[in-house]
C-alpha positions in Angstrom: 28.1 103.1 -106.2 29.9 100.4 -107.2 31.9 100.8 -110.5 31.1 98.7 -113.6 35.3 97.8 -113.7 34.5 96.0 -110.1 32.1 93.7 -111.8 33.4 90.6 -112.1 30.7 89.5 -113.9 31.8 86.8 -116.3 32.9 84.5 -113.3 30.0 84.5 -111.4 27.5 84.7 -114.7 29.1 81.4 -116.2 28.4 79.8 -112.6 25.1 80.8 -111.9 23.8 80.1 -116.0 25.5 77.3 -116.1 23.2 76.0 -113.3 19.8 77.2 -114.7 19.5 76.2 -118.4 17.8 73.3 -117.6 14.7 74.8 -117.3 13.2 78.7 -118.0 11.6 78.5 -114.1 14.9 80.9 -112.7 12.9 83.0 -110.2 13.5 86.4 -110.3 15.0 88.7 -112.9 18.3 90.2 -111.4 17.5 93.7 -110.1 19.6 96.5 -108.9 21.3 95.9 -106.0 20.2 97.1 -102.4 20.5 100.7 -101.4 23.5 101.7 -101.0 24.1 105.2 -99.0 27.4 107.4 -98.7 27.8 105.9 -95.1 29.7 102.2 -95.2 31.1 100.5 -92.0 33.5 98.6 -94.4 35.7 100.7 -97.2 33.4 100.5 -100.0 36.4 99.9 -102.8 36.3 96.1 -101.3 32.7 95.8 -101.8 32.6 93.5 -105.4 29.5 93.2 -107.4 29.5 88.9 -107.8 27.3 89.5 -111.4 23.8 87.9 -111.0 22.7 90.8 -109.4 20.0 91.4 -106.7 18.0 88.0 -106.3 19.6 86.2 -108.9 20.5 84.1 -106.4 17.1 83.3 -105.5 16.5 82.8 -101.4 14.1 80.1 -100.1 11.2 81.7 -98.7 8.7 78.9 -98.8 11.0 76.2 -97.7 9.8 72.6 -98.3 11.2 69.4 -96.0 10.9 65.2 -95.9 11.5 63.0 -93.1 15.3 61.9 -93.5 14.1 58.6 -95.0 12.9 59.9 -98.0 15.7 62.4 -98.8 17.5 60.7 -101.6 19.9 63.1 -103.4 22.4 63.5 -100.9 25.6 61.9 -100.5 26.7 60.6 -97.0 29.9 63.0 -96.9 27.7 66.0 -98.0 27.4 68.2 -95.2 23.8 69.6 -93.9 23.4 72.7 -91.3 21.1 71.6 -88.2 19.5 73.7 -86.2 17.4 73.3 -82.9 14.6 75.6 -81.8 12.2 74.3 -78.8 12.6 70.5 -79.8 12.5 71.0 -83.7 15.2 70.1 -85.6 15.8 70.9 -89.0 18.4 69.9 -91.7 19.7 72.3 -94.7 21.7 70.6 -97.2 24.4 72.5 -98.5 23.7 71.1 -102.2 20.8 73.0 -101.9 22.3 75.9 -99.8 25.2 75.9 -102.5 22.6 77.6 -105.2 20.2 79.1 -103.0 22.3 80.9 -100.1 19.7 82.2 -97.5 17.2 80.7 -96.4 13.6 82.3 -94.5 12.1 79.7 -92.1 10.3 79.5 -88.9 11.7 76.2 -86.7 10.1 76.2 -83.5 7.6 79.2 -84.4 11.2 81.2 -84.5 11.6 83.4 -87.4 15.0 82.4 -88.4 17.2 83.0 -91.3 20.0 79.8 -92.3 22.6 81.3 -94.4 25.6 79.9 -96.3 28.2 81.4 -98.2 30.0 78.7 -100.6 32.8 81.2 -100.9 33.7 81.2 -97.6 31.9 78.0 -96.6 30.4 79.7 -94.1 27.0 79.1 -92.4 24.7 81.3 -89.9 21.1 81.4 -88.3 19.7 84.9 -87.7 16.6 85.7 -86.0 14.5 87.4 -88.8 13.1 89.8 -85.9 14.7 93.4 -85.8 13.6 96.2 -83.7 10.4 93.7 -83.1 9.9 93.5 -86.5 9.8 90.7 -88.7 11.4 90.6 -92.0 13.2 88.2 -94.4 16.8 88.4 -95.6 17.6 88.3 -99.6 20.7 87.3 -101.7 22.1 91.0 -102.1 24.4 90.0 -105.2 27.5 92.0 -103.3 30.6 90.7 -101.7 32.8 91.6 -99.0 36.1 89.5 -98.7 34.0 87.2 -100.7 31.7 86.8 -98.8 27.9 86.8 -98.8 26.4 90.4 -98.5 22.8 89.9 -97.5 20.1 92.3 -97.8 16.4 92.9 -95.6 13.5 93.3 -97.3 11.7 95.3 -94.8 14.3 98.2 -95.2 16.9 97.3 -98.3 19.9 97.5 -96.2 22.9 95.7 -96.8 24.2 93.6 -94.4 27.6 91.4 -93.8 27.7 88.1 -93.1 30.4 87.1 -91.2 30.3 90.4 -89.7 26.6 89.7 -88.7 25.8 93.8 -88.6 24.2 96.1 -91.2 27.0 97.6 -93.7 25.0 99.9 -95.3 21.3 101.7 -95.3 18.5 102.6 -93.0 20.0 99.6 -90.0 23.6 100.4 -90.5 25.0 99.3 -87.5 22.3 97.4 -86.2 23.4 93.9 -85.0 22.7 90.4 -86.1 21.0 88.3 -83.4 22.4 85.2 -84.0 21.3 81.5 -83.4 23.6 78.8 -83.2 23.8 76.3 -86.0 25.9 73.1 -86.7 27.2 71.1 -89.2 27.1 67.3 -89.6 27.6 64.9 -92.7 24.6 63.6 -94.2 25.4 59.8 -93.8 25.9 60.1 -90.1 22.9 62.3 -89.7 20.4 59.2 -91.6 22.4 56.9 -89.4 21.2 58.2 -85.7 18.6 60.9 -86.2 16.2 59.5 -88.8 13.3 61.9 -87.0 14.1 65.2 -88.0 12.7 66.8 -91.2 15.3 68.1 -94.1 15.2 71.0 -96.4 14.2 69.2 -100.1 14.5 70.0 -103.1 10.8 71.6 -104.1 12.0 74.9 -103.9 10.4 76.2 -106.9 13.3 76.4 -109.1 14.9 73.9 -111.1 18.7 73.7 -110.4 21.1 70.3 -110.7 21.2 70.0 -106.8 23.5 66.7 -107.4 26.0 69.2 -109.3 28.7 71.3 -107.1 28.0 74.6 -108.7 31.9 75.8 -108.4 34.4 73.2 -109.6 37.2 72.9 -107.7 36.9 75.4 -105.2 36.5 73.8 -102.3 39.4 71.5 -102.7 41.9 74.3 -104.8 43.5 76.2 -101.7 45.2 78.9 -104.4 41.6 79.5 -106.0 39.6 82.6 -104.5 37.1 84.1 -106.9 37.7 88.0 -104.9 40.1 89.8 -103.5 40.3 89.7 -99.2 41.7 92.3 -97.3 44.4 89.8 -95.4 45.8 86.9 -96.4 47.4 84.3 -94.0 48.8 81.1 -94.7 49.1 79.7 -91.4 46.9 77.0 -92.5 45.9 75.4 -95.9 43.0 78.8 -97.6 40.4 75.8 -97.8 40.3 73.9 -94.5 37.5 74.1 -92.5 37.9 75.1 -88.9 35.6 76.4 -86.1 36.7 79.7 -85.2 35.3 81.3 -81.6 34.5 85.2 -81.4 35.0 88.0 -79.5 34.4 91.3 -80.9 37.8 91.5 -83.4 39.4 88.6 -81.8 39.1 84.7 -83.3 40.6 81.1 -82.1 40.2 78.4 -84.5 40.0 75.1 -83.8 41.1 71.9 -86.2 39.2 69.1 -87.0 42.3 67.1 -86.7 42.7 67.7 -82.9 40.0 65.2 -82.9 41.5 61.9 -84.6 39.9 58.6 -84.0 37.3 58.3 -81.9 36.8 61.6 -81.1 37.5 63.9 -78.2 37.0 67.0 -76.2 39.5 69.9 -75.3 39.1 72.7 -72.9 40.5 76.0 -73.0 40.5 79.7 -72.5 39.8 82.3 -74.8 39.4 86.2 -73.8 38.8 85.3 -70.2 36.1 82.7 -71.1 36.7 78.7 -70.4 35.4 76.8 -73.6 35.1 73.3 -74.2 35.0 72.2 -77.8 34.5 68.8 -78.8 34.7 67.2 -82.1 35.0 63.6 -84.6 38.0 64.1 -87.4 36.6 61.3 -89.6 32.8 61.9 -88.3 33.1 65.6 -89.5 32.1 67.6 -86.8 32.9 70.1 -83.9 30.9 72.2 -81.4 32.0 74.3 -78.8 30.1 75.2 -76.1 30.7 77.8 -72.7 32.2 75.6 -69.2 29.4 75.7 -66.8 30.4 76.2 -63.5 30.6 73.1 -61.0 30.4 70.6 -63.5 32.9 68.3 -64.9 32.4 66.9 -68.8 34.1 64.1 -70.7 33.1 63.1 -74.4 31.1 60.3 -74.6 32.1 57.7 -77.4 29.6 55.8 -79.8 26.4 57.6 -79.0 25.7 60.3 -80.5 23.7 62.5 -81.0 24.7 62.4 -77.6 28.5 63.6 -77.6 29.4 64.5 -74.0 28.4 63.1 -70.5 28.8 65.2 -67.3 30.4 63.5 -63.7 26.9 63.1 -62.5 26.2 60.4 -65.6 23.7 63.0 -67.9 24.5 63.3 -71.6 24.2 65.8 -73.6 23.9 66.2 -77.5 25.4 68.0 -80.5 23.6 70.8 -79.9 23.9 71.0 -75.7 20.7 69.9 -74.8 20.0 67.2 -72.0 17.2 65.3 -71.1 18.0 65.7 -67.0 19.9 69.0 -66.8 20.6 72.6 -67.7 20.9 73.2 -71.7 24.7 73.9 -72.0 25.5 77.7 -73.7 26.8 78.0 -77.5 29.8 80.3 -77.6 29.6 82.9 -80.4 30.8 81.2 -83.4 30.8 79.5 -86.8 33.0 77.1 -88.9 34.1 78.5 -92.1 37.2 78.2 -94.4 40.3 79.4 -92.8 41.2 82.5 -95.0 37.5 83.9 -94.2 38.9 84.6 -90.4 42.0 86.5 -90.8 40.2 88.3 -93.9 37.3 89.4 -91.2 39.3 89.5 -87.7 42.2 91.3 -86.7 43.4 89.3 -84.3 43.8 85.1 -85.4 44.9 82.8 -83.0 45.2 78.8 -83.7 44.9 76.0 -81.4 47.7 73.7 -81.0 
């Protein structure tokens, strides 16, 4: 179990109460936390209770959206996690991922879970869908290299997210089936793809979505609020970087390889040509797999639309094309730098 002295509990308390007296509507009481079993795939000792306990971080489990033009508590440089299924794409703020954490949707009829972790500024999609059947995913109140621990309803297993496998309980072991998501700032997204519907803010609890519910954390590269297991200071804690994945292995990728007007880079990681293209000042970067036979450039000024192939078709942020094959995500996410050596054992930086 883990040990009252691991607590932490003021921190995190402070934070989350800070952000709720506004109104009595706080969802859930805090409960225990999920099942937790002799067996752990990750040294239990570094498993950290973050203090509002089991759903006191309340997941959104009847999520709400608007049309982008009637969204109008977001900043342009706040960042919203996009996601495509079948033609339907949706936005998730992060001022409203910031308080809430997970949250249990269906785009495209695909049961899909869209969590971040503000500690690690990390974002995920998982299919809600394991061993065929459905479930939803909870706010476990546990961290692992402070990071988000969530938890399944269906069985009350604890599960890591940047490891993206059940930790602990009746799935331990059991594998995250991931969907690709990206991440774009909100004043570009109004600017070019005023279609798509956006997470608001009728989620059934009151919370200051205009107010950053950490401070400085995002910005204060010596502040982490838990202990990791490796540190590495290769690059500034706090800088956000797209990092590519292959079983313990991760290369990260810089915004700042992308100055200007953008750009597009190729490489090779673990036997696998990539190409990852990104905007510095337009905050964002995608990598997708090199198809075969087929030559890409970026493509300046037009996005959605980010890269055009020798035969003239385009294709958008998230590798789809109107007049060709749908390019493939590589296995990956964009997170603060000291969440990949803390998770991977082997860190490799572009340059």
């Amino acid at each position: 179990m883990i040990t009252t002295a691991k607590k932490l509990f003021i921190v995190f308390a402070l934070i989350f109460v800070s952000g709720c007296e506004e109104s009595p509507n706080l969802g859930p009481a805090p409960g225990p936390n999920p099942t937790q079993n002799a067996d752990w795939l990750i040294p239990e000792s570094l498993v950290f209770d973050g203090g509002p306990g089991k759903d006191g971080i309340p997941s959104i489990d009847d999520p709400q959206f608007s049309p982008v033009p009637d969204i109008t508590f977001l900043a342009d440089d706040d960042l919203v996690v996009l996601v495509e299924v079948n033609g339907d794409v949706r936005g998730y703020p992060h001022p409203v991922l910031d308080w809430h954490e997970i949250v249990n949707d269906s785009p495209g009829l695909l049961p899909l879970s869209v969590s971040y972790c503000p500690l690690t500024g990390t974002a995920l999609g998982w299919e809600r869908k394991i061993d065929g059947e459905e479930t939803t995913f909870g706010v476990s109140g546990l961290l692992y290299n402070t990071n988000l621990m969530p938890y399944d309803r269906k069985t009350n297993s604890t599960w890591s997210q940047i490891r993206q496998d059940c930790v602990n309980g009746e799935l331990i072991s059991t594998k995250a089936n991931q969907y690709p998501v990206t991440e774009i700032e909100w004043g570009l997204l109004k600017a070019t793809m005023p279609d798509i519907m956006i997470l608001n803010t009728d989620t059934g609890f009151s919370r200051n979505y205009g107010r950053y519910p950490y401070g400085d954390y995002k910005t204060n590269h010596d502040r982490l609020l838990f202990p990791v297991t490796e540190e590495d200071n290769s690059l500034p804690q706090k800088e956000r970087v797209l990092g590519v994945i292959d079983g313990q292995s991760v290369k990260v990728y810089q915004y700042a390889l992308f100055p200007g007007n953008g750009g597009m880079v190729e490489d090779t990681f673990k036997g696998k040509s990539v190409i990852i293209a990104g905007h510095e000042s337009q905050n964002y970067i995608v990598i997708f797999e090199k198809p075969e036979g087929i030559s890409l450039s970026f493509l300046e000024n037009e996005f959605p639309n980010i890269l055009v192939d020798d035969s003239g078709n385009k294709y958008n942020i998230f590798g789809a094309s109107e007049t060709t094959q749908q390019l493939k995500y590589s296995d990956s996410f964009i997170g603060f730098y000291f969440s990949f050596p803390a998770f991977f054992e082997e860190v490799d930086i572009y340059e």
